[in-house]
C-alpha positions in Angstrom: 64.7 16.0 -61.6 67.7 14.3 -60.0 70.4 16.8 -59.6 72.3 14.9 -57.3 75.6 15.5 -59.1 75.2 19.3 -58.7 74.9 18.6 -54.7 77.8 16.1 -54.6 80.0 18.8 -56.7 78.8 21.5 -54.6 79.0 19.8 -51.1 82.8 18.7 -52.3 83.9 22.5 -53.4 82.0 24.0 -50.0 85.1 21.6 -47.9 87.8 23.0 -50.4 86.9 26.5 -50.2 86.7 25.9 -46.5 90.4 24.7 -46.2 90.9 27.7 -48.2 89.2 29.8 -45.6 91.5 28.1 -43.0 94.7 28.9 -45.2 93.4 32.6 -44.2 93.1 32.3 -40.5 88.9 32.3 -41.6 87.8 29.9 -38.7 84.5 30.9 -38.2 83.8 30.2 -41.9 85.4 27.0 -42.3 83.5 25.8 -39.4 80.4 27.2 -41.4 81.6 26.0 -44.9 82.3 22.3 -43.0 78.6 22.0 -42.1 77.4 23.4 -45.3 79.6 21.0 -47.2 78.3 18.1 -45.3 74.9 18.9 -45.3 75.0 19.0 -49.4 76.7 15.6 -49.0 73.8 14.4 -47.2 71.1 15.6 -49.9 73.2 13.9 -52.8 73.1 10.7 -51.4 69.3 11.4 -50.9 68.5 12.4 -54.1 70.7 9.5 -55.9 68.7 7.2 -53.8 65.1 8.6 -55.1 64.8 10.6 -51.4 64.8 14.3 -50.5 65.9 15.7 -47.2 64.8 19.4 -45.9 66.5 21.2 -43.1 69.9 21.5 -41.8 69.9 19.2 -39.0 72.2 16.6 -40.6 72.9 14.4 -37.8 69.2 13.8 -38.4 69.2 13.5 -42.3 72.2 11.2 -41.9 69.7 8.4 -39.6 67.3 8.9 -42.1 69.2 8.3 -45.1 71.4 5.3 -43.2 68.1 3.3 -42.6 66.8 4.3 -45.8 69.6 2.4 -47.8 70.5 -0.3 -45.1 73.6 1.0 -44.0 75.5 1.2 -40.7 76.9 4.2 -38.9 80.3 4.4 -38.4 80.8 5.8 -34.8 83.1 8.2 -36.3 80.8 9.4 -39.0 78.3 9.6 -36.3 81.2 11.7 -34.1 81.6 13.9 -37.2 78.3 14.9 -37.8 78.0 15.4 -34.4 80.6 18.1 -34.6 79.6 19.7 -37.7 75.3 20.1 -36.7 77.2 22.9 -34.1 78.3 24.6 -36.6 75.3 25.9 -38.5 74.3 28.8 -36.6 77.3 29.9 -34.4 80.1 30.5 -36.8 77.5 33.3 -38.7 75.7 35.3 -35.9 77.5 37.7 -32.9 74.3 36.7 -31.1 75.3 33.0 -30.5 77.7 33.8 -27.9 77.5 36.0 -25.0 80.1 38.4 -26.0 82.2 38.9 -29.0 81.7 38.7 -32.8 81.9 34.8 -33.9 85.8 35.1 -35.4 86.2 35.7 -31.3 85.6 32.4 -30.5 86.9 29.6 -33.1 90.0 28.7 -33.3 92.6 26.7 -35.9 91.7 23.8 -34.0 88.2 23.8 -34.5 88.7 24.2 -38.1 91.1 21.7 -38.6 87.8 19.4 -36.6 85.6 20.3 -38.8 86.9 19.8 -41.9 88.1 16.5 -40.6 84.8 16.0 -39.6 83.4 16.7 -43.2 85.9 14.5 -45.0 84.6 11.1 -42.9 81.6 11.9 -43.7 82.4 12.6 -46.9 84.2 9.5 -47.6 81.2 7.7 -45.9 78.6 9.4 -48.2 81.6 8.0 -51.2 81.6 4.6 -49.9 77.5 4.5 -49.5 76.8 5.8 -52.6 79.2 3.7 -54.9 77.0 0.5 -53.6 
């Protein structure tokens, strides 16, 4: 069963409620809510394109979806998703850092990055799957 809609809808409303999150000084969860977003993105595309990915790594799923439908990547798509596969573990655990619960250690700047980060790829996963 193709539920790739229910991904794409999903993956889109993760980013808003993550600039949501940020509205509320939330960094640690947008950063989380970015990558989350993102990786949903990634398994859309897949699944409109007869593919399923597994995993979280999605600077990974992103190469194997690309070559899968013979497309490029952007160097800032591949920046973004670069930013966001660092954000999977460390925005959730106070055992990621040496010291200090998560909230400790993101700021409004690395929110504001990752939801940047999730809207390129976002637009890239648009532009790719309206081919």
């Amino acid at each position: 069963m193709n539920r790739s809609e229910d991904w794409l809808a999903q993956g889109k409303r993760d980013i808003e409620a993550a600039e949501s999150a940020m509205n509320n000084s939330f960094f640690e969860w947008t950063c989380f809510m970015c990558q989350q977003g993102a990786e949903k993105l990634l398994k859309a595309l897949a699944q409109k394109n007869g593919m399923e990915l597994w995993g979280h790594n999605i600077s990974q799923m992103l190469h194997i979806l690309a070559e899968h439908v013979g497309s490029d990547i952007p160097n800032d798509v591949s920046d973004s998703v670069g930013i966001l596969d660092k954000l999977y573990i460390l925005p959730r655990y106070p055992n990621g850092f040496p010291d200090g619960p998560p909230f400790k250690h993101f700021t409004k700047k690395d929110a504001e990055d990752a939801i940047c980060s999730a809207k390129i790829l976002s637009h890239w996963c648009d532009t790719v799957g309206s081919r």
